[in-house]
C-alpha positions as a Markdown table, in Angstrom:
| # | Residue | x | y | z |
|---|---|---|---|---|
| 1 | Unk | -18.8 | -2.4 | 13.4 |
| 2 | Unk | -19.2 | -6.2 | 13.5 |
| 3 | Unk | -19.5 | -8.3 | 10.6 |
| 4 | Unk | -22.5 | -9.3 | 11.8 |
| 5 | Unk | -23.5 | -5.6 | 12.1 |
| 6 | Unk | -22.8 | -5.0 | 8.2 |
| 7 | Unk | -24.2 | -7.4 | 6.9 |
| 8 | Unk | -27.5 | -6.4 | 8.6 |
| 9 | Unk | -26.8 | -2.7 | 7.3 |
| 10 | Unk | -26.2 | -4.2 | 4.0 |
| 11 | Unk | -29.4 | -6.2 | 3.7 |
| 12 | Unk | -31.1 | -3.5 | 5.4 |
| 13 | Unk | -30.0 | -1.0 | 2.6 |
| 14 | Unk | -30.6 | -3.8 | 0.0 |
| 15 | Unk | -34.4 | -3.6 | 1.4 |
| 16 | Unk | -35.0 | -0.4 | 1.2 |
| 17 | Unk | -33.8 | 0.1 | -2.3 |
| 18 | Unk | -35.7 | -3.1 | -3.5 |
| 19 | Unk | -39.0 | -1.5 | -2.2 |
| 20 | Unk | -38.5 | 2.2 | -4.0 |
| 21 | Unk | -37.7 | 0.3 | -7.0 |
| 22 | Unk | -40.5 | -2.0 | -6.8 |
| 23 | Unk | -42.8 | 0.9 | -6.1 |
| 24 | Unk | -41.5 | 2.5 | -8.9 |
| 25 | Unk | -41.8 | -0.6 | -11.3 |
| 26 | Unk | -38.3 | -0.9 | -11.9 |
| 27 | Unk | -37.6 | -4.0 | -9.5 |
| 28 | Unk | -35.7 | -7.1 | -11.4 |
| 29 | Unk | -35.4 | -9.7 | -8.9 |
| 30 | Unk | -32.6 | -11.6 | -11.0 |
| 31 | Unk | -29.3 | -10.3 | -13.2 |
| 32 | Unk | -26.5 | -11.4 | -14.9 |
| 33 | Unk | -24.3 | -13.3 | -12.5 |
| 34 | Unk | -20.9 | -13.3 | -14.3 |
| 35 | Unk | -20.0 | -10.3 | -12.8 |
| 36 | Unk | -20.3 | -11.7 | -9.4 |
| 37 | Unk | -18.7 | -15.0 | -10.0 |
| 38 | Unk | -15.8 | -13.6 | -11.5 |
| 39 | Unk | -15.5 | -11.5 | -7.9 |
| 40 | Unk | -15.8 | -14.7 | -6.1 |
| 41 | Unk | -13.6 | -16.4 | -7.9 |
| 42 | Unk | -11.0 | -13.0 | -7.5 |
| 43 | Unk | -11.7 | -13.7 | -3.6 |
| 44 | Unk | -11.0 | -17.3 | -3.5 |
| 45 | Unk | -8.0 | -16.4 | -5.6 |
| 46 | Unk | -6.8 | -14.7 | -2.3 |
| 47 | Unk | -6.8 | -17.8 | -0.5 |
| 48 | Unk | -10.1 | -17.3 | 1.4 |
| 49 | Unk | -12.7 | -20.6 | 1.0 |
| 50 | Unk | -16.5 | -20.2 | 0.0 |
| 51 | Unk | -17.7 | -20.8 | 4.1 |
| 52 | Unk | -15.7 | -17.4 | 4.6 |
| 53 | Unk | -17.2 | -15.7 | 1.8 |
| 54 | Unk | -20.5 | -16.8 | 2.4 |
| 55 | Unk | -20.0 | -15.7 | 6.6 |
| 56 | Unk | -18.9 | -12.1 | 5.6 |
| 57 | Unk | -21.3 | -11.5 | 2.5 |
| 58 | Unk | -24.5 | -13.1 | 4.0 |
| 59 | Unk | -24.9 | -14.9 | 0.8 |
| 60 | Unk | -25.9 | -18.6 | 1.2 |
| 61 | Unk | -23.1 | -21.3 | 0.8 |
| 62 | Unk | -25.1 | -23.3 | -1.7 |
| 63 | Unk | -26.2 | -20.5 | -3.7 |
| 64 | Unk | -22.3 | -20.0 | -3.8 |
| 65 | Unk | -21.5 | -23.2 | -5.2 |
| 66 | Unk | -24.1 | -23.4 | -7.3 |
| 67 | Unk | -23.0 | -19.9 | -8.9 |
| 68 | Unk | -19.3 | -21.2 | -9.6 |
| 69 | Unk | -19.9 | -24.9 | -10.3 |
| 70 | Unk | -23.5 | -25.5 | -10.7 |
| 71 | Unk | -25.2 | -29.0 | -10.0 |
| 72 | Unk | -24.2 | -31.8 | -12.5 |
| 73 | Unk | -25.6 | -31.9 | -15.3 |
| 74 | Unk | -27.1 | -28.3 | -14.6 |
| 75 | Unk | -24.1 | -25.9 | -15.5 |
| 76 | Unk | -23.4 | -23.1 | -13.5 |
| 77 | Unk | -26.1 | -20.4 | -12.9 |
| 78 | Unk | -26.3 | -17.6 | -15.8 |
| 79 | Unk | -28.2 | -15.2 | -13.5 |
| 80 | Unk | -28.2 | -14.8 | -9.7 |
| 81 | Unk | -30.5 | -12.6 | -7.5 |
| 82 | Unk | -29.8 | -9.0 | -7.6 |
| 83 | Unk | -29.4 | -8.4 | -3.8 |
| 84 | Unk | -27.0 | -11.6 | -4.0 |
| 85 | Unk | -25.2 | -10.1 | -6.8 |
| 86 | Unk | -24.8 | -6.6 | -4.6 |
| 87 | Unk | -24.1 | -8.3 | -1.5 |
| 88 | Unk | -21.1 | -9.8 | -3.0 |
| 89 | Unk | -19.6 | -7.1 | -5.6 |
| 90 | Unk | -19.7 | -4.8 | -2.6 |
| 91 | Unk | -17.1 | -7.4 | -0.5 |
| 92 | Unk | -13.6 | -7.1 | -0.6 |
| 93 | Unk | -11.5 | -8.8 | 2.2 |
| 94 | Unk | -9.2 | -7.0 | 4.7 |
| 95 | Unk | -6.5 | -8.8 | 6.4 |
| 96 | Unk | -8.4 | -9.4 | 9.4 |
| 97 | Unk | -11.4 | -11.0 | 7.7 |
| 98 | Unk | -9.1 | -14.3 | 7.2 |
| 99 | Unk | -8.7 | -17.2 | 9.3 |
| 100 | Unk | -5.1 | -18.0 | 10.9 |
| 101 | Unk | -4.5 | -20.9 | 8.6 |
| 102 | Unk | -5.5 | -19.2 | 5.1 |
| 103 | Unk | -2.4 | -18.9 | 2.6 |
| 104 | Unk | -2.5 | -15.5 | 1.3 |
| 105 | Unk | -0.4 | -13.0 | -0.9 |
| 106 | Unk | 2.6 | -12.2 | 0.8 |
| 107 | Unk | 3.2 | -8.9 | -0.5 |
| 108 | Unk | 2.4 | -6.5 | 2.2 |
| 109 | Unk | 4.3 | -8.9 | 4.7 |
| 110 | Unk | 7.5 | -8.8 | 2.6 |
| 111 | Unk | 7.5 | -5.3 | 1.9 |
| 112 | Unk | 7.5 | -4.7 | 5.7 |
| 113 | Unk | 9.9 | -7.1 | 6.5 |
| 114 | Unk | 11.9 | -5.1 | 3.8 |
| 115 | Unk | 11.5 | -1.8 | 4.9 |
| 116 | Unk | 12.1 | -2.7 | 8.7 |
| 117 | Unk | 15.6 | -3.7 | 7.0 |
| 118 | Unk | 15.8 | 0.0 | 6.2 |
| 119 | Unk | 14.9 | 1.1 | 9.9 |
| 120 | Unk | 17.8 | -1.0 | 11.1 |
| 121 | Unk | 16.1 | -4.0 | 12.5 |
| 122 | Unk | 17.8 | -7.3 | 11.3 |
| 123 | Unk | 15.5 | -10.8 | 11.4 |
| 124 | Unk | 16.8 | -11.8 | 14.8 |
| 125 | Unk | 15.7 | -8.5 | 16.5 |
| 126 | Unk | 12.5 | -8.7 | 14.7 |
| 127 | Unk | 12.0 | -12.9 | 15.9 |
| 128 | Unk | 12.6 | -12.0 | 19.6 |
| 129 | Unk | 10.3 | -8.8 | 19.4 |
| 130 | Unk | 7.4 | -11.2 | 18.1 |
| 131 | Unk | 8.3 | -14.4 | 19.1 |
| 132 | Unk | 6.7 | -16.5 | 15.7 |
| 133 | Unk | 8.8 | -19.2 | 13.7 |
| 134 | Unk | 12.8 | -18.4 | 14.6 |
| 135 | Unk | 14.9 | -16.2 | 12.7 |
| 136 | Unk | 15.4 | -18.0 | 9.6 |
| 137 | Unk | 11.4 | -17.5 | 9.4 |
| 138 | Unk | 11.8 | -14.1 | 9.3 |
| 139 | Unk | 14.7 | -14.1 | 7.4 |
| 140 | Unk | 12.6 | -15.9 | 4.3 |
| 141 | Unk | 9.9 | -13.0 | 4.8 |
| 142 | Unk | 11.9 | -11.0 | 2.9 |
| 143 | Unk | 11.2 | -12.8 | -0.5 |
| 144 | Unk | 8.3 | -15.0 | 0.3 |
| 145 | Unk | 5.2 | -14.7 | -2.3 |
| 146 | Unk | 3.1 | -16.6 | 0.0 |
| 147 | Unk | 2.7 | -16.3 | 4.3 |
| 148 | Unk | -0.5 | -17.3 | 6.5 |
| 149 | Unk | -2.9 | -14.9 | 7.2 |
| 150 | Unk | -1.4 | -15.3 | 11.5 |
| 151 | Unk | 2.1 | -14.4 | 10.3 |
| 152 | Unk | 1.1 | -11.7 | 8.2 |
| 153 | Unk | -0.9 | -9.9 | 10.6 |
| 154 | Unk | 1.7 | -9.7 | 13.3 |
| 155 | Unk | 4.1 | -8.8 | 10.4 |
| 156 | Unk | 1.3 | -6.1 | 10.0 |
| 157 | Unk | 1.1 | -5.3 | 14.0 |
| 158 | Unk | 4.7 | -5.3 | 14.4 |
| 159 | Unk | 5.4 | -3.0 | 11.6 |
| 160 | Unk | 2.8 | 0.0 | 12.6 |
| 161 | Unk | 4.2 | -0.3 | 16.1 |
| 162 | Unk | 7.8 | 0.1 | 15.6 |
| 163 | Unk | 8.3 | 1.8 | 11.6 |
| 164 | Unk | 8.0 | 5.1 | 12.7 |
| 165 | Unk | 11.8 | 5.1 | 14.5 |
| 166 | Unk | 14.7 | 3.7 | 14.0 |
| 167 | Unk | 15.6 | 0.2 | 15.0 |
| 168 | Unk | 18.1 | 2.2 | 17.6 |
| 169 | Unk | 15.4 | 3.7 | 19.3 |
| 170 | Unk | 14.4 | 0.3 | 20.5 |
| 171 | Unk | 17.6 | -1.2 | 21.9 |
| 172 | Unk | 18.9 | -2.7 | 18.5 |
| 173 | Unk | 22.9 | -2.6 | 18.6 |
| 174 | Unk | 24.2 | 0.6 | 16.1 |
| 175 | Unk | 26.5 | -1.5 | 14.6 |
| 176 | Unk | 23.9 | -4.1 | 14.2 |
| 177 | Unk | 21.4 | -1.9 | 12.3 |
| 178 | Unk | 24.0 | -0.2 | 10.5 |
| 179 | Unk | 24.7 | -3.5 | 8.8 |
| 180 | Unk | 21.1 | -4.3 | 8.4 |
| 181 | Unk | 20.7 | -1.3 | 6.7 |
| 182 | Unk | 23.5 | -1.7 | 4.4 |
| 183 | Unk | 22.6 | -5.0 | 3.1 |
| 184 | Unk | 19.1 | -3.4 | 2.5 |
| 185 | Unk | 19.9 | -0.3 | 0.8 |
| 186 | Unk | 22.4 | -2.8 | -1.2 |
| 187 | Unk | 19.1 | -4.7 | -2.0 |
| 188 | Unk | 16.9 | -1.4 | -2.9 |
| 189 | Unk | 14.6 | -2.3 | -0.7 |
| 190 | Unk | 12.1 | 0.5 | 0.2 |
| 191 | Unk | 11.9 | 2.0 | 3.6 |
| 192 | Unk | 8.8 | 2.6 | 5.4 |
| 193 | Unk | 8.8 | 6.7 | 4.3 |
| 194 | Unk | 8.7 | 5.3 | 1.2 |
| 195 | Unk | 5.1 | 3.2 | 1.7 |
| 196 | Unk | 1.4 | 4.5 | 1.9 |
| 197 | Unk | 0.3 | 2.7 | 4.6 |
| 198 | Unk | -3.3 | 2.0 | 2.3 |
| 199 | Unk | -1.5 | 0.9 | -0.4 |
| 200 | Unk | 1.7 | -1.3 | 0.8 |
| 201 | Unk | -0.2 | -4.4 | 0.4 |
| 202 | Unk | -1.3 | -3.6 | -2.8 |
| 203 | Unk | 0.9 | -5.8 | -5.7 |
| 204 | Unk | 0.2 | -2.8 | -8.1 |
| 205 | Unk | 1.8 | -0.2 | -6.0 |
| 206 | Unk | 5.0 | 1.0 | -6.5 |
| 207 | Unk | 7.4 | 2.5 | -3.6 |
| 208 | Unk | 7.3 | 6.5 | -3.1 |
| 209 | Unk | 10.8 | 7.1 | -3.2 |
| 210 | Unk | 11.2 | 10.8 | -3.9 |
| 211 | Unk | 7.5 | 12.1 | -4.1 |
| 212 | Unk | 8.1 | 12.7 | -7.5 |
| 213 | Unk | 8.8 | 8.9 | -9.1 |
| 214 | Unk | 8.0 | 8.0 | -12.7 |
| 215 | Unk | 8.9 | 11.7 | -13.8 |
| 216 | Unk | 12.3 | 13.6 | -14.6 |
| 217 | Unk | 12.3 | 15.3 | -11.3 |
| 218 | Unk | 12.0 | 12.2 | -9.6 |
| 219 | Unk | 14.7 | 10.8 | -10.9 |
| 220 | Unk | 17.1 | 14.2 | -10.4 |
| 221 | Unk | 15.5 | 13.7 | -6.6 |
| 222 | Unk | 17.5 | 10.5 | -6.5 |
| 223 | Unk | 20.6 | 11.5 | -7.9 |
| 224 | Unk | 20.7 | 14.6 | -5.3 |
| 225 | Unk | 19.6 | 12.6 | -2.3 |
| 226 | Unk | 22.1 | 9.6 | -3.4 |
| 227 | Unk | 19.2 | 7.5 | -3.4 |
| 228 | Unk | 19.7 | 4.7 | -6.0 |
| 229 | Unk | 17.3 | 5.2 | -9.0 |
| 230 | Unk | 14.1 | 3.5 | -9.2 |
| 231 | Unk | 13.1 | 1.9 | -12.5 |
| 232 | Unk | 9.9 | 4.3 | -12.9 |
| 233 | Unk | 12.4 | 6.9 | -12.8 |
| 234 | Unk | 15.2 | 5.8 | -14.7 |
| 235 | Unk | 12.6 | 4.6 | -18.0 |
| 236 | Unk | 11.4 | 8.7 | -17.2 |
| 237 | Unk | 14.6 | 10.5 | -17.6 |
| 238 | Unk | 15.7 | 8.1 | -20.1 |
| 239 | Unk | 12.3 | 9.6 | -22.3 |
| 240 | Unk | 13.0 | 13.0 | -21.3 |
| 241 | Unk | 16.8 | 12.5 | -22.5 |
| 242 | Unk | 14.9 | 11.1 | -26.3 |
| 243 | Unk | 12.7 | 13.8 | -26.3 |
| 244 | Unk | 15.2 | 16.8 | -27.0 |
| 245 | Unk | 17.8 | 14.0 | -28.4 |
| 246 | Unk | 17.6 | 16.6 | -31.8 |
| 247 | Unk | 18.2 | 19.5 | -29.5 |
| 248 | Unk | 21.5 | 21.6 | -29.9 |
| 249 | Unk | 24.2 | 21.1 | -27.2 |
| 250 | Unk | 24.0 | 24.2 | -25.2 |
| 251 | Unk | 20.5 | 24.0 | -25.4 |
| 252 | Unk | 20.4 | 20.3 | -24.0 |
| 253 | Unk | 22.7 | 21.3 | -21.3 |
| 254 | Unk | 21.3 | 24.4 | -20.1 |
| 255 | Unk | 17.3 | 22.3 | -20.2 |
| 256 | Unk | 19.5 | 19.9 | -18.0 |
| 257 | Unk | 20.5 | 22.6 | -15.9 |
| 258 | Unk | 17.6 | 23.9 | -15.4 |
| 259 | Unk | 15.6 | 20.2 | -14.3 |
| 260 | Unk | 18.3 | 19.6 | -11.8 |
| 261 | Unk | 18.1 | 22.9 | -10.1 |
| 262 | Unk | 14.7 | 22.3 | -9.7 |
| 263 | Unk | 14.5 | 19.4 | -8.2 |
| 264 | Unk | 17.3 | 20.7 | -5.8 |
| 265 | Unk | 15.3 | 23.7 | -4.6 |
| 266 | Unk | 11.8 | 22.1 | -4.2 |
| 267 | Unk | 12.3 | 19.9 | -1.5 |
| 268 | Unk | 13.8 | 22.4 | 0.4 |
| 269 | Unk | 11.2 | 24.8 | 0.0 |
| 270 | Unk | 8.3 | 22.1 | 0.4 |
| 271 | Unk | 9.9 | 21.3 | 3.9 |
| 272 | Unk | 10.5 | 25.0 | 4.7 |
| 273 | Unk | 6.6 | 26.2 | 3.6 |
| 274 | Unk | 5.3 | 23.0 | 5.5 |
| 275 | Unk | 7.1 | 24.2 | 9.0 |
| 276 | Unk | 6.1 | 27.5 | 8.7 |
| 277 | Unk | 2.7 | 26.4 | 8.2 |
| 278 | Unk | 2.7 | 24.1 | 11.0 |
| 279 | Unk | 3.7 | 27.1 | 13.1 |
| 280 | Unk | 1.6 | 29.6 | 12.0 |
| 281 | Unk | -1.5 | 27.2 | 11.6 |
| 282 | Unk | -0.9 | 24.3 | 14.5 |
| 283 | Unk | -2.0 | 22.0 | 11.3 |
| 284 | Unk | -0.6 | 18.3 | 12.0 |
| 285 | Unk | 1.7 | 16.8 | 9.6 |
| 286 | Unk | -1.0 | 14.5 | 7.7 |
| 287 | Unk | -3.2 | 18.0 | 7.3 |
| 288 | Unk | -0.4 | 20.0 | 5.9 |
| 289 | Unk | 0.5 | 17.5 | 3.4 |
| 290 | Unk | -3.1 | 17.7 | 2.2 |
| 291 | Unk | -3.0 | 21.5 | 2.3 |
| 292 | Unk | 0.3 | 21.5 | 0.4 |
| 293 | Unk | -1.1 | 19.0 | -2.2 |
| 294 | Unk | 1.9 | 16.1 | -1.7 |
| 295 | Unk | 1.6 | 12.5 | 0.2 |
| 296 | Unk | 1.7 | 12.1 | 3.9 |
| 297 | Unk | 5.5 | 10.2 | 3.6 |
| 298 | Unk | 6.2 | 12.8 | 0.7 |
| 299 | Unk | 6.0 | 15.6 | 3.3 |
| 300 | Unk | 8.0 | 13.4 | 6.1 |
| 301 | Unk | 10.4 | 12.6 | 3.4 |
| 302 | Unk | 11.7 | 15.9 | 2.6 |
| 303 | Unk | 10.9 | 17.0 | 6.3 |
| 304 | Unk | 13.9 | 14.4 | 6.9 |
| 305 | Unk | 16.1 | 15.5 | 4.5 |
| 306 | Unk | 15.8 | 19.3 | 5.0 |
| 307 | Unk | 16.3 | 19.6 | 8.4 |
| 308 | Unk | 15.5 | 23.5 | 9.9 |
| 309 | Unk | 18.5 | 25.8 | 9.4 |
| 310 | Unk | 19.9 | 28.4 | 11.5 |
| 311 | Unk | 18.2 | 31.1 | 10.4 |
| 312 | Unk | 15.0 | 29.0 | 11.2 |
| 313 | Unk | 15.5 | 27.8 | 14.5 |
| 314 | Unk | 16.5 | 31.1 | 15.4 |
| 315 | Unk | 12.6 | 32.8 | 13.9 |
């Protein structure tokens, strides 16, 4: 669906609510408007102008600016009209909705610079795969707050081509990714298993490492998988260690005991039960991650790590 196309759904939508409440005697042309010029000014905050706003919203450029900034002396509008107000609380940007030039957050961009460090792919590989900037460009990707909204989306296009294999699997030199990879993992950067794909550009969001991060079994998952510990982890065994600080010795040992044994077993068995439902069922990998009630890179993780034994293969 077209921009243009949504908008018309939008207003459309609008329209008929506006005449059921109207028929009802509930319609109220006009409403508070801080609420939508605090979105606004969120948006612009991303690095996309008023004229873009105003192109994917359907909301008049003036009626923009005279909801952020008013007209001198008239301050800035206390209420706005209520299909304005929808119109624009409903819009969020995507990557594509921003021109070439816009400056935007570079977050997603540098995570996948990152966690194509992981794969193997070192910034020379990645320059003469997309042919943008040279190879110190790419090289500053990997700590850059800010990129343009061109870079980022062949950063982006790059990234879902190539992240599910290895670097090797494309022609990079082994000895070449091997030392990528090193100077990644020396970095704790996060590879892409590690990454929901609807969620890596999000600043909030914190790398999957073990399924099971921010918890005690998480951080066991780590230690087990000699996977450096990540701090939601480390600040989660560290209150699990407080919490039975008063316990006897034995007691504290055998509790210890018992929460690395379980972490040991369970990824195991996850990655045996999802196999044998993939056989049994002919379920795909996304729909037995759902069924099994862990992530989509959760599932590949341990899939990865538990490879099918003997006794298995031979089933």
């Amino acid at each position: 669906m077209t921009t243009d196309q949504a908008i018309r759904e939008a207003k459309n939508r609008w329209a008929r609510r506006r005449r059921r409440l109207i028929g009802y005697g509930q319609w109220q042309p006009f409403t508070d408007a801080e609420p939508a010029r605090q979105h606004v000014l969120a948006i612009k905050a991303t690095g996309m102008g008023l004229a873009q706003i105003a192109k994917h919203t359907g909301v008049n450029r003036g009626s923009l600016d005279h909801l952020l900034y008013g007209s001198p002396p008239i301050p800035p509008a206390a209420q706005i009209r209520t299909e304005n107000a929808q119109a624009l609380l409903a819009y969020w940007p995507s990557l594509d909705d921003y021109e070439d030039r816009n400056i935007i957050d570079g977050t997603g961009t540098r995570r996948r610079i990152q966690a194509l460090a992981i794969a193997g792919w070192p910034s020379k590989a990645i320059h003469q795969r997309i042919q943008v900037g040279n190879m110190q460009t790419i090289e500053k990707l990997r700590t850059r707050t800010k990129v343009t909204a061109r870079l980022a989306r062949v950063i982006r296009d790059f990234y879902d081509e190539v992240s599910t294999k290895t670097a090797e699997e494309y022609g990079v030199e082994g000895w070449v990714a091997a030392r990528t990879r090193t100077y990644a993992t020396k970095n704790q950067w996060a590879g892409p298993e590690a990454w929901d794909p609807d969620t890596i550009d999000d600043p909030d969001a914190a790398p999957e490492w073990t399924g099971a991060c921010g918890s005690d079994r998480g951080w066991w998952m780590h230690i087990l998988n000699d996977i450096p510990a990540c701090p939601r982890c480390e600040t989660a065994h560290a209150e699990w260690l407080a919490e039975r600080r008063d316990l006897p010795a034995k007691e504290r040992w055998r509790q210890l005991a018992l929460a690395k044994g379980a972490a040991s077993s369970r990824g195991a068995n996850l990655a045996h039960d999802a196999r044998e439902l993939m056989r049994i069922s002919g379920l795909n990998h996304e729909q037995v991650a759902e069924r099994l009630g862990v992530t989509r890179q959760h599932l590949y993780q341990e899939l990865t790590r538990h490879p099918q034994t003997e006794t298995e293969l031979a089933a």
